[in-house]
Structures are given as structure tokens and as C-alpha cells.
N, CA, C and O atoms as a GROMACS GRO file, in nm:
protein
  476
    1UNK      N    1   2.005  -2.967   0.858
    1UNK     CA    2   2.037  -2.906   0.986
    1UNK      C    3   2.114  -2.776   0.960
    1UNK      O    4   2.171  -2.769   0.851
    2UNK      N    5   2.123  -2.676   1.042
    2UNK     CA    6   2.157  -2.534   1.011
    2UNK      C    7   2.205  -2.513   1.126
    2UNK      O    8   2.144  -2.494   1.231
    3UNK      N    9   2.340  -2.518   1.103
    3UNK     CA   10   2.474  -2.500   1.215
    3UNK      C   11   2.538  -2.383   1.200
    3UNK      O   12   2.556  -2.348   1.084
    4UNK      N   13   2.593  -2.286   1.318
    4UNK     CA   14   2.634  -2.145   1.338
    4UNK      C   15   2.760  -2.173   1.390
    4UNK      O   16   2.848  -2.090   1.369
    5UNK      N   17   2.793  -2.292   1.467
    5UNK     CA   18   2.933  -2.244   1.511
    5UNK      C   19   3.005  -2.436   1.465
    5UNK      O   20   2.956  -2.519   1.388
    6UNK      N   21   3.145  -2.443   1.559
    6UNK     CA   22   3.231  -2.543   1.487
    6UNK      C   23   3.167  -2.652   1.570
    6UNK      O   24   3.155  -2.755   1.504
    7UNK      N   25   3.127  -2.662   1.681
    7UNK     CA   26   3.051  -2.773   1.761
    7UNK      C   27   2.944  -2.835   1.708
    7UNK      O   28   2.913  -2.952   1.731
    8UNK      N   29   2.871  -2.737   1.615
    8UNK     CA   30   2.739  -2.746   1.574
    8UNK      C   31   2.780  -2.858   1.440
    8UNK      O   32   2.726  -2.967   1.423
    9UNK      N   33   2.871  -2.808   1.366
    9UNK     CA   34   2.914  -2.857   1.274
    9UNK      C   35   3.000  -2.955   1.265
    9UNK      O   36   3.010  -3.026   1.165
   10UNK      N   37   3.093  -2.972   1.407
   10UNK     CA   38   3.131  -3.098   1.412
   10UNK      C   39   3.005  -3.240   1.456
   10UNK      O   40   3.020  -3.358   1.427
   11UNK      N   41   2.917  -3.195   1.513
   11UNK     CA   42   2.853  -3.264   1.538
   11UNK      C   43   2.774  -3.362   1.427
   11UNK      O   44   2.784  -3.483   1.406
   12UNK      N   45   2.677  -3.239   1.355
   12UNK     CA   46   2.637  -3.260   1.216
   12UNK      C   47   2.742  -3.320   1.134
   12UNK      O   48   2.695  -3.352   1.025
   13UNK      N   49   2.887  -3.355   1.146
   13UNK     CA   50   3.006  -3.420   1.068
   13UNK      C   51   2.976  -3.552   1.084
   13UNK      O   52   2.948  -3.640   1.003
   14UNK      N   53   2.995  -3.552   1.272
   14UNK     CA   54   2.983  -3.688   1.336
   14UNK      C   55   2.880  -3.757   1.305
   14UNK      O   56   2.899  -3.870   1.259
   15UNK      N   57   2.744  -3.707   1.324
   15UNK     CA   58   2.595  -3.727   1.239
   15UNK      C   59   2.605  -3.771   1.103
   15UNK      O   60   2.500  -3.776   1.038
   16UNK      N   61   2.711  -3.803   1.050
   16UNK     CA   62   2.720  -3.806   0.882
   16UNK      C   63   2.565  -3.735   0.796
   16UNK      O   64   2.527  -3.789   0.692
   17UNK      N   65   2.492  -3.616   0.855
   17UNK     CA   66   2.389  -3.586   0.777
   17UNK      C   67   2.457  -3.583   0.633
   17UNK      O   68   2.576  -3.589   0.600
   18UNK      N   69   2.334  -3.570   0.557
   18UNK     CA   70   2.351  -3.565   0.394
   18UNK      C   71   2.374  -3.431   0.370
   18UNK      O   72   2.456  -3.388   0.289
   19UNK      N   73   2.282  -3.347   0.456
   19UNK     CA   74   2.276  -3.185   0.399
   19UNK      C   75   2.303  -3.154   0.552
   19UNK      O   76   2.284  -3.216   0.657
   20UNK      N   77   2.371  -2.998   0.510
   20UNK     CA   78   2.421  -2.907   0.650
   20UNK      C   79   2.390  -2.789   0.578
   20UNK      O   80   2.392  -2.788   0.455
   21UNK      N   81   2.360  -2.684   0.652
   21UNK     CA   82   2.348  -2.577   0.631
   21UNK      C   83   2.406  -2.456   0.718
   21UNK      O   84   2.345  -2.397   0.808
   22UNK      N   85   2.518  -2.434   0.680
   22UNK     CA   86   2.587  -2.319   0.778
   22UNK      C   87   2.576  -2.197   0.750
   22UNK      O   88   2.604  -2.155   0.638
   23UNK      N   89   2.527  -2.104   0.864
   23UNK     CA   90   2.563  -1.980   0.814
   23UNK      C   91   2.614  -1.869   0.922
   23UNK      O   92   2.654  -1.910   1.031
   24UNK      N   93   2.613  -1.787   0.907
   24UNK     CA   94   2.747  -1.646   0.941
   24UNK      C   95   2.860  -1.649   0.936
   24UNK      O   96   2.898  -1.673   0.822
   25UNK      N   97   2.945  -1.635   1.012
   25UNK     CA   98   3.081  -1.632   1.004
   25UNK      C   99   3.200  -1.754   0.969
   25UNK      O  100   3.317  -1.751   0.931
   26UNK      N  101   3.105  -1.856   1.003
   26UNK     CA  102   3.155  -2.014   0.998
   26UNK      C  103   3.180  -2.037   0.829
   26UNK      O  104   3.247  -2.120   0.766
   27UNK      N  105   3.084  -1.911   0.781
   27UNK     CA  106   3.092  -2.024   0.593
   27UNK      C  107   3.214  -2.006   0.531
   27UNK      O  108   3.268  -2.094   0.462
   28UNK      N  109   3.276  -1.863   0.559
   28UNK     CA  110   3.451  -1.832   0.502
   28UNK      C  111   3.571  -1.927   0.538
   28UNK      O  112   3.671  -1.958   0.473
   29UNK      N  113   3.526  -1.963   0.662
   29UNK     CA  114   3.637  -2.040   0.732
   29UNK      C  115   3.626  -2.181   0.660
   29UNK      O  116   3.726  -2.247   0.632
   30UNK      N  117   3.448  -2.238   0.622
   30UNK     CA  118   3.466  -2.391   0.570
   30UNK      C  119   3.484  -2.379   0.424
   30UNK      O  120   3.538  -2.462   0.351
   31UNK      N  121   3.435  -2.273   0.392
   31UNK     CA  122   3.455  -2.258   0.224
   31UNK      C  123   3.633  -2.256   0.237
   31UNK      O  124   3.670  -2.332   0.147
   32UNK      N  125   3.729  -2.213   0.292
   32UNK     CA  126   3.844  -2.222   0.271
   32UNK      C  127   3.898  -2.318   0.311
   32UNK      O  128   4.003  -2.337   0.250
   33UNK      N  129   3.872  -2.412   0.408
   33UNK     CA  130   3.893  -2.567   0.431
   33UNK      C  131   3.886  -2.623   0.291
   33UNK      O  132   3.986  -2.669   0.237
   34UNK      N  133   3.734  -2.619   0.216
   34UNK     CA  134   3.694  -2.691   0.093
   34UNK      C  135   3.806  -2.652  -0.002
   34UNK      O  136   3.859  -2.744  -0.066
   35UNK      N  137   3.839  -2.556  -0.016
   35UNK     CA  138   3.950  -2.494  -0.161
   35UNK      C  139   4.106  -2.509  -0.163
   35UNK      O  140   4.192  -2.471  -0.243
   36UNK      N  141   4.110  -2.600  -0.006
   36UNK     CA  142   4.278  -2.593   0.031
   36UNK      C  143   4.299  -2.725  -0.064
   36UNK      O  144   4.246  -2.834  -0.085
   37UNK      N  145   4.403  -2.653  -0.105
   37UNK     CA  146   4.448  -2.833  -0.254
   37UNK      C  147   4.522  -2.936  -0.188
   37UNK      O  148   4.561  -2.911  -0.074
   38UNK      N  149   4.542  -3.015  -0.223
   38UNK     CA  150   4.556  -3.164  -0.160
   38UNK      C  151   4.708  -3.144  -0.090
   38UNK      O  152   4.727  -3.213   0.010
   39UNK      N  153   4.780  -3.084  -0.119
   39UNK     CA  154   4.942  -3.130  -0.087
   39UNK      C  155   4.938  -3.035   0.037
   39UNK      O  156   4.989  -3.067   0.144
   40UNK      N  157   4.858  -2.885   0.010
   40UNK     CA  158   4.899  -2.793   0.104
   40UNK      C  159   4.780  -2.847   0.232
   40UNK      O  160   4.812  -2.806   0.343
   41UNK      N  161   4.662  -2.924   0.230
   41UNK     CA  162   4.557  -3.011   0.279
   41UNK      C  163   4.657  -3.080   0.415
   41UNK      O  164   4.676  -3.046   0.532
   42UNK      N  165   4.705  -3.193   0.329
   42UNK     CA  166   4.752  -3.246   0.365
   42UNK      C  167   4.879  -3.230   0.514
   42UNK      O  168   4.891  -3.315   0.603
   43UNK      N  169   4.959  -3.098   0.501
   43UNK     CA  170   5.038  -3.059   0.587
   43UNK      C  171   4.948  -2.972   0.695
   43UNK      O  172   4.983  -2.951   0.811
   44UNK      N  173   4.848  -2.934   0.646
   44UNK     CA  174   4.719  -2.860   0.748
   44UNK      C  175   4.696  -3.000   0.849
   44UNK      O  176   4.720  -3.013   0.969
   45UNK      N  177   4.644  -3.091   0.759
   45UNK     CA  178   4.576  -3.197   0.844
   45UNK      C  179   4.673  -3.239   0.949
   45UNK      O  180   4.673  -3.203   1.066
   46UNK      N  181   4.764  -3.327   0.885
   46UNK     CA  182   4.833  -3.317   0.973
   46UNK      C  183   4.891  -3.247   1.065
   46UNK      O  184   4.931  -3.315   1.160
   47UNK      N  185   4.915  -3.101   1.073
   47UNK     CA  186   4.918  -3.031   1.214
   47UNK      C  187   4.829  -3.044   1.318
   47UNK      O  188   4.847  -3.068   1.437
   48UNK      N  189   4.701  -3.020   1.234
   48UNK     CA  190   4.584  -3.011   1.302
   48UNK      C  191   4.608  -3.115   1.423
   48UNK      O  192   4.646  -3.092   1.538
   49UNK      N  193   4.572  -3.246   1.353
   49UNK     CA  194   4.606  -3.373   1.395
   49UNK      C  195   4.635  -3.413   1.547
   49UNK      O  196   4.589  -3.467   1.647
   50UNK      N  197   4.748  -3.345   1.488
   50UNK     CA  198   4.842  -3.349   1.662
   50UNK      C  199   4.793  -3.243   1.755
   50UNK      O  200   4.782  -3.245   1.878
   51UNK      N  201   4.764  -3.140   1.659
   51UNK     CA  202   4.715  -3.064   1.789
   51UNK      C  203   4.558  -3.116   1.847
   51UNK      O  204   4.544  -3.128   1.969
   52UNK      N  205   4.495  -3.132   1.797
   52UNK     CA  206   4.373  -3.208   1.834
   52UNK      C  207   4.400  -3.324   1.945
   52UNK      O  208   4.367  -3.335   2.063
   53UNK      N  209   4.477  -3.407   1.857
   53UNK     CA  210   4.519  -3.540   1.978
   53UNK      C  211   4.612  -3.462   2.127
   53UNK      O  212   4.624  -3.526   2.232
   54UNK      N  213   4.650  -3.370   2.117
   54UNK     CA  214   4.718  -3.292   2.244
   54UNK      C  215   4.589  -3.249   2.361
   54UNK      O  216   4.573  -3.265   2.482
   55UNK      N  217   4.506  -3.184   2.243
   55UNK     CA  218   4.347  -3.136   2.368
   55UNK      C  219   4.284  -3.253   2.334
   55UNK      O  220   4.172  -3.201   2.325
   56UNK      N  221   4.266  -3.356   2.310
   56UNK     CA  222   4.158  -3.450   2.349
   56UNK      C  223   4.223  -3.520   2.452
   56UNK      O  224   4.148  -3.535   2.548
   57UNK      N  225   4.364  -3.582   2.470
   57UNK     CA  226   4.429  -3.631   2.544
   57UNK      C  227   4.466  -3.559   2.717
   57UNK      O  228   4.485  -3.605   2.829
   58UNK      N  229   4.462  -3.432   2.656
   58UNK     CA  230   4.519  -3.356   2.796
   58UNK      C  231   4.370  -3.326   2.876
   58UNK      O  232   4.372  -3.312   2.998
   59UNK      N  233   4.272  -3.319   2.818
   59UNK     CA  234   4.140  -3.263   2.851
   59UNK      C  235   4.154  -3.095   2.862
   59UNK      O  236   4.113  -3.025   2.954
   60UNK      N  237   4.212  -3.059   2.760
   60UNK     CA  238   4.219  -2.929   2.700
   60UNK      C  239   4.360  -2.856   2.770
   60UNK      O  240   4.388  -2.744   2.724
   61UNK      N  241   4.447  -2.910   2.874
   61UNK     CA  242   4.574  -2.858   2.938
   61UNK      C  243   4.651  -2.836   2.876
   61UNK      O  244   4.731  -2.751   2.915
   62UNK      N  245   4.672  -2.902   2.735
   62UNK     CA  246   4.746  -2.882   2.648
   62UNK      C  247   4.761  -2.756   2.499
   62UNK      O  248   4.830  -2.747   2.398
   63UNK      N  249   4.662  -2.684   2.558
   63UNK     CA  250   4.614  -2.586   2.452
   63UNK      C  251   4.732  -2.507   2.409
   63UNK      O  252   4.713  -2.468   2.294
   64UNK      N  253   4.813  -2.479   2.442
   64UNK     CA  254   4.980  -2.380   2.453
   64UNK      C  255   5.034  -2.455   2.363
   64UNK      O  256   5.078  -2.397   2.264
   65UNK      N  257   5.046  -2.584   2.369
   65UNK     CA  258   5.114  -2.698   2.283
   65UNK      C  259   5.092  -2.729   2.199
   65UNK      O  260   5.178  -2.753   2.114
   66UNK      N  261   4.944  -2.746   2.177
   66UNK     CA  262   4.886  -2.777   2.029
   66UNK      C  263   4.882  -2.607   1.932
   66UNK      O  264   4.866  -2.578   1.814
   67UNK      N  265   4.911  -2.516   2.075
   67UNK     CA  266   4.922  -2.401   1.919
   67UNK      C  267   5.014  -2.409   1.842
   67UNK      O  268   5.006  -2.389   1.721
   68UNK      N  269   5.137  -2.448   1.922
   68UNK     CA  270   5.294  -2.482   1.862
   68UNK      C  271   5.233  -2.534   1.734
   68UNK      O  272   5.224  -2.482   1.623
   69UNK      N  273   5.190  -2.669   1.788
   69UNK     CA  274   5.215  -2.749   1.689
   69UNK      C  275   5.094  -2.718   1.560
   69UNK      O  276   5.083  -2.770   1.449
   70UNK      N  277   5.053  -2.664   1.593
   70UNK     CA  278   4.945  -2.596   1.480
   70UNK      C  279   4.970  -2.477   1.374
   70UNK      O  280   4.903  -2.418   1.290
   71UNK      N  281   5.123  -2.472   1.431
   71UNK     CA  282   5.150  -2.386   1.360
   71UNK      C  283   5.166  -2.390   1.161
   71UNK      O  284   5.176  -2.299   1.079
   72UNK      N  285   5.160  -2.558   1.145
   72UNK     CA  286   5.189  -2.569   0.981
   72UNK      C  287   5.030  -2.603   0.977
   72UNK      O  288   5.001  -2.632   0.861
   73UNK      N  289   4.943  -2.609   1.043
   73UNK     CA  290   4.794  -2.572   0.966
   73UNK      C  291   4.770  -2.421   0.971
   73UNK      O  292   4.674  -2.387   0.901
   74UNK      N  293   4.847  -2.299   1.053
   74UNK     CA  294   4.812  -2.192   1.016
   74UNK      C  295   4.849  -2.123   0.918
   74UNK      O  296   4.784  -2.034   0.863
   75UNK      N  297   4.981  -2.168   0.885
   75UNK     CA  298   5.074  -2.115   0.800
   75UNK      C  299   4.990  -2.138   0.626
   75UNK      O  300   5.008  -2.056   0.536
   76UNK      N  301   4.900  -2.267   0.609
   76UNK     CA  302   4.820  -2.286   0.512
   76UNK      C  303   4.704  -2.246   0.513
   76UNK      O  304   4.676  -2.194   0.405
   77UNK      N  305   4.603  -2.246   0.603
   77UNK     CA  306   4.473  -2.206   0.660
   77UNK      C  307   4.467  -2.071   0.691
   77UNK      O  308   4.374  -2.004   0.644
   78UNK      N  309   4.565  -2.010   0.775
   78UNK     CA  310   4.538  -1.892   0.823
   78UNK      C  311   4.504  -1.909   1.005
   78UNK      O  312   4.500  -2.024   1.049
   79UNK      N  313   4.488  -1.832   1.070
   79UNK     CA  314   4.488  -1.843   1.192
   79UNK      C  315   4.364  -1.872   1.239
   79UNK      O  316   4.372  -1.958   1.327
   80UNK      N  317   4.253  -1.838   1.217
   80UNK     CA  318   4.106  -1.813   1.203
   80UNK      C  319   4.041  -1.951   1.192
   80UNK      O  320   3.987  -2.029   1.271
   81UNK      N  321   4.073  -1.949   1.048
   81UNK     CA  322   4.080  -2.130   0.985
   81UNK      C  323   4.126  -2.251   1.049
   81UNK      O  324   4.077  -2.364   1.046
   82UNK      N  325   4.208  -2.216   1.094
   82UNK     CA  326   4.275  -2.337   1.163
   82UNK      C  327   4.213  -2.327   1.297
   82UNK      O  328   4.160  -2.437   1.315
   83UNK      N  329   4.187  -2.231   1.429
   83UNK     CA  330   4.137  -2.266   1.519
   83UNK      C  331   4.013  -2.303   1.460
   83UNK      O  332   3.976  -2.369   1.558
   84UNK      N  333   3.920  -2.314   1.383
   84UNK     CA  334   3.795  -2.342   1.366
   84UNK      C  335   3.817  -2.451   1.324
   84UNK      O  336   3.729  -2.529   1.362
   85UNK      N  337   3.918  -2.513   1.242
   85UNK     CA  338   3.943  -2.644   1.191
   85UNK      C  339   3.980  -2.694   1.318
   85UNK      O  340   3.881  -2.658   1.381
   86UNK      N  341   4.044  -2.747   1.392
   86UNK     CA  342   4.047  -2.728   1.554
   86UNK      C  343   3.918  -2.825   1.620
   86UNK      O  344   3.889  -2.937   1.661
   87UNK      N  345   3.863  -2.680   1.593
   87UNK     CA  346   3.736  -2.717   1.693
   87UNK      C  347   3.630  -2.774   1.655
   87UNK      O  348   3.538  -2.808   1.729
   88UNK      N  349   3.636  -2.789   1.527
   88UNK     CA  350   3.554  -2.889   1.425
   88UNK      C  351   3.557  -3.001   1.483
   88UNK      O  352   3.469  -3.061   1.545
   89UNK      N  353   3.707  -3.036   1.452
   89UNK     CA  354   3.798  -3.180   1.494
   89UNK      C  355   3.740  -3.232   1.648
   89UNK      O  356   3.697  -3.344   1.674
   90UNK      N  357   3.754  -3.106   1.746
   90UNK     CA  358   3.768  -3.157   1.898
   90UNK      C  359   3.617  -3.212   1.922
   90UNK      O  360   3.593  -3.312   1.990
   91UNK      N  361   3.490  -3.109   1.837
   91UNK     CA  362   3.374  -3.158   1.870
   91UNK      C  363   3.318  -3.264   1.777
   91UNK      O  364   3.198  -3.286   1.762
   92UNK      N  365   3.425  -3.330   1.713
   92UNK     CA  366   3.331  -3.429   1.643
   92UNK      C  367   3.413  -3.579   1.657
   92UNK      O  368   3.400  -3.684   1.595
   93UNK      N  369   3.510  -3.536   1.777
   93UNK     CA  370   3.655  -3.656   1.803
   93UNK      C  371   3.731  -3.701   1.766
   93UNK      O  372   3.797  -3.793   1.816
   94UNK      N  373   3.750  -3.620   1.614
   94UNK     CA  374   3.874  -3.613   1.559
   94UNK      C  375   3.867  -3.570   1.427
   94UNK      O  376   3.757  -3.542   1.381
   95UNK      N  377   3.982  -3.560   1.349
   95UNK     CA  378   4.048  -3.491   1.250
   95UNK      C  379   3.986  -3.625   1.123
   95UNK      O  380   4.056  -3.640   1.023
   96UNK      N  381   3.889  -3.692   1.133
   96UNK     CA  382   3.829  -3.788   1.018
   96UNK      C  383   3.741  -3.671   0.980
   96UNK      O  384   3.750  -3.635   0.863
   97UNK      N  385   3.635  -3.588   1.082
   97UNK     CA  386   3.528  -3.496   1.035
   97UNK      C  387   3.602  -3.406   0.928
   97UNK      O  388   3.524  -3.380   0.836
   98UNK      N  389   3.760  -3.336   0.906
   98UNK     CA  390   3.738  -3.238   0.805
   98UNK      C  391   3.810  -3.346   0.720
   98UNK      O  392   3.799  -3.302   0.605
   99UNK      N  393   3.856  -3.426   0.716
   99UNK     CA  394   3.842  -3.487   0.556
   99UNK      C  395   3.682  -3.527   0.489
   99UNK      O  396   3.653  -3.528   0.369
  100UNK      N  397   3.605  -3.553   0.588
  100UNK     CA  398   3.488  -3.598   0.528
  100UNK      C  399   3.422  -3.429   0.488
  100UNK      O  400   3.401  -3.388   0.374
  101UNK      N  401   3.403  -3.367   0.592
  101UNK     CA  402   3.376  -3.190   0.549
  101UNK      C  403   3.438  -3.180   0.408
  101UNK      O  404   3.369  -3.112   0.332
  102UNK      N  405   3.579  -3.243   0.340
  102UNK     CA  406   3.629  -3.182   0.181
  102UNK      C  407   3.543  -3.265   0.146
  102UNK      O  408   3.573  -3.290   0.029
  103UNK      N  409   3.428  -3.342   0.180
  103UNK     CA  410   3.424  -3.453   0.076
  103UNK      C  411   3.234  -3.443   0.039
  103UNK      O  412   3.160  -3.518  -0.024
  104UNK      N  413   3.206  -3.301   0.120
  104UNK     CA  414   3.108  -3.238   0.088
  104UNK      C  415   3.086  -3.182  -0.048
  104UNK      O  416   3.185  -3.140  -0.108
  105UNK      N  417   2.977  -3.175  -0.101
  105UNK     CA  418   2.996  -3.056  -0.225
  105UNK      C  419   2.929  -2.912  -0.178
  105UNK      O  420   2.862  -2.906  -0.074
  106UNK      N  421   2.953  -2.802  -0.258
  106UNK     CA  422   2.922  -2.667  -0.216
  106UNK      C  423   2.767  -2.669  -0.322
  106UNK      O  424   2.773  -2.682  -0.445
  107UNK      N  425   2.626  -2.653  -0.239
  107UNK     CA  426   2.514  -2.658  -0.358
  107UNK      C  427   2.464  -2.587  -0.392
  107UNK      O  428   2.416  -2.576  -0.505
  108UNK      N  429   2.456  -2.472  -0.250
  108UNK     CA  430   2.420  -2.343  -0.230
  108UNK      C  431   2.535  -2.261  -0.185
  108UNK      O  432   2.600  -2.288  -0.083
  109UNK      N  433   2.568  -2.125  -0.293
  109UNK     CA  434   2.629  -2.045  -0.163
  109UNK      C  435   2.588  -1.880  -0.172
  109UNK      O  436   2.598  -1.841  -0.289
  110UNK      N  437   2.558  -1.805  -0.108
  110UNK     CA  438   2.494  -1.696  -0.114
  110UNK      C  439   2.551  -1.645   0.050
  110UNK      O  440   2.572  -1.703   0.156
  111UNK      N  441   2.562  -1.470  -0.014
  111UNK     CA  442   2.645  -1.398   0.144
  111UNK      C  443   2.763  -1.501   0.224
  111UNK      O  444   2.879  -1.540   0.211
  112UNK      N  445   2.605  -1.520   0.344
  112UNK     CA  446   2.721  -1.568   0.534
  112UNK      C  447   2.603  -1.686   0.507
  112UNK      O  448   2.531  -1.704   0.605
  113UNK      N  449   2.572  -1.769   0.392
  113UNK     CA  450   2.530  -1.892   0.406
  113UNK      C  451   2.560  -2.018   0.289
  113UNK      O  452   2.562  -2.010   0.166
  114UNK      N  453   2.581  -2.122   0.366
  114UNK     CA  454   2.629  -2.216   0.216
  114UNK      C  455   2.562  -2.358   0.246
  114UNK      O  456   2.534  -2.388   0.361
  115UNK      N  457   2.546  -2.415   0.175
  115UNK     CA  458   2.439  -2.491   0.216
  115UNK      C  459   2.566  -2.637   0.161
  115UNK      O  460   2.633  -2.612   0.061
  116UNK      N  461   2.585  -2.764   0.223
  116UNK     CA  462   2.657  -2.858   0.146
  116UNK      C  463   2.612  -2.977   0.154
  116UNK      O  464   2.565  -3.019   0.260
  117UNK      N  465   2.620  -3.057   0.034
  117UNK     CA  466   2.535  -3.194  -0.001
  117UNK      C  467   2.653  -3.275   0.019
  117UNK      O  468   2.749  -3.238  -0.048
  118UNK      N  469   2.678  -3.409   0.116
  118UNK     CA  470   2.734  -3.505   0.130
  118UNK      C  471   2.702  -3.609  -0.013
  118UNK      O  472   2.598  -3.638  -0.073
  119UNK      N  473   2.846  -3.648  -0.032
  119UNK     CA  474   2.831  -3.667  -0.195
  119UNK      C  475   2.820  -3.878  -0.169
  119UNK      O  476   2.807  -3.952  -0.267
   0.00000   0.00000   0.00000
């Protein structure tokens, strides 16, 4: 499947497909999800986390709040990264899709496309 934005790709998460194929602007943002190391991972996720559980809970009212609190996945991710990590999360119902996303391998990567094999 060949996904362009974070819906597309949360979905395809939720889908547990084997192969995804993303490309344009989306591949910088997941290629830097994939390379974040476990400890600095870890304080991402967990921001994320909460901010995710803030817009799934509020039915998105809470968006002001979860930036707060998103602030220690930007501070590791970057700003970019993290709303896309975000919205990964919101369209696939939670923050399980980007641990399973690290748990992709990279098989193809060329330009604004990367292709990843569920291991």
C-alpha cells in the first residue's frame, strides 16, 4: 500500500500490512521517528501519549493542551515530527502504531520515497 499522509499511514499501521510504501514529505518525518534511540524514544512516546489520549478523549477540544503536553516529544522529534507522530497515533487509535512503525525495517529508500518491510 502507498500512503502520502499520517491517516493513510496510521491506517496501514492499524492494518498491520507487511509492506507500506510512503512517499513525499511524510518519509523525513518517519525516517526520523525510525532513528530516534530508545531513551530519547521513549520520553517522545510518552508525551505523545498524553497528548493523543487528550484529542481522542476530548474529540479534538483539547488540541491547546495536548500541545503543552507535547512539548517533550518536540523537544526530541522536532515540531514537524511530532505533529505527524500525533496524527499517526490519532488515526490509527493510539500511540501502539509508532512503536510498531520502529519495528518496521527501512528496504527501500530513495529521494521523497521509502518503502518498509514489517519484520
Amino acid at each position: 500500500m502507498t500512503v502520502y499522509t499520517e491517516k493513510d499511514l496510521g491506517k496501514a499501521l492499524k492494518d498491520e500490512l507487511d509492506t507500506i510504501e510512503i512517499e513525499g514529505d511524510l518519509t523525513k518525518k518517519v525516517l526520523r521517528i525510525k532513528a530516534t534511540g530508545k531513551v530519547a524514544w521513549a520520553i517522545a512516546i510518552g508525551a505523545i501519549g498524553i497528548a493523543v489520549t487528550i484529542l481522542i478523549s476530548s474529540g479534538g477540544t483539547g488540541a491547546p493542551v495536548s500541545g503543552l503536553v507535547g512539548f517533550g516529544a518536540v523537544s526530541v522529534l522536532g515540531s514537524a515530527t511530532s505533529v505527524s507522530a500525533v496524527s499517526i497515533a490519532v488515526a490509527a487509535g493510539g500511540v501502539s502504531a509508532l512503536n510498531s512503525l520502529r519495528r518496521y525495517r527501512v528496504v527501500e529508500q530513495s529521494g521523497k520515497k521509502v518503502v518498509l518491510k514489517r519484520r
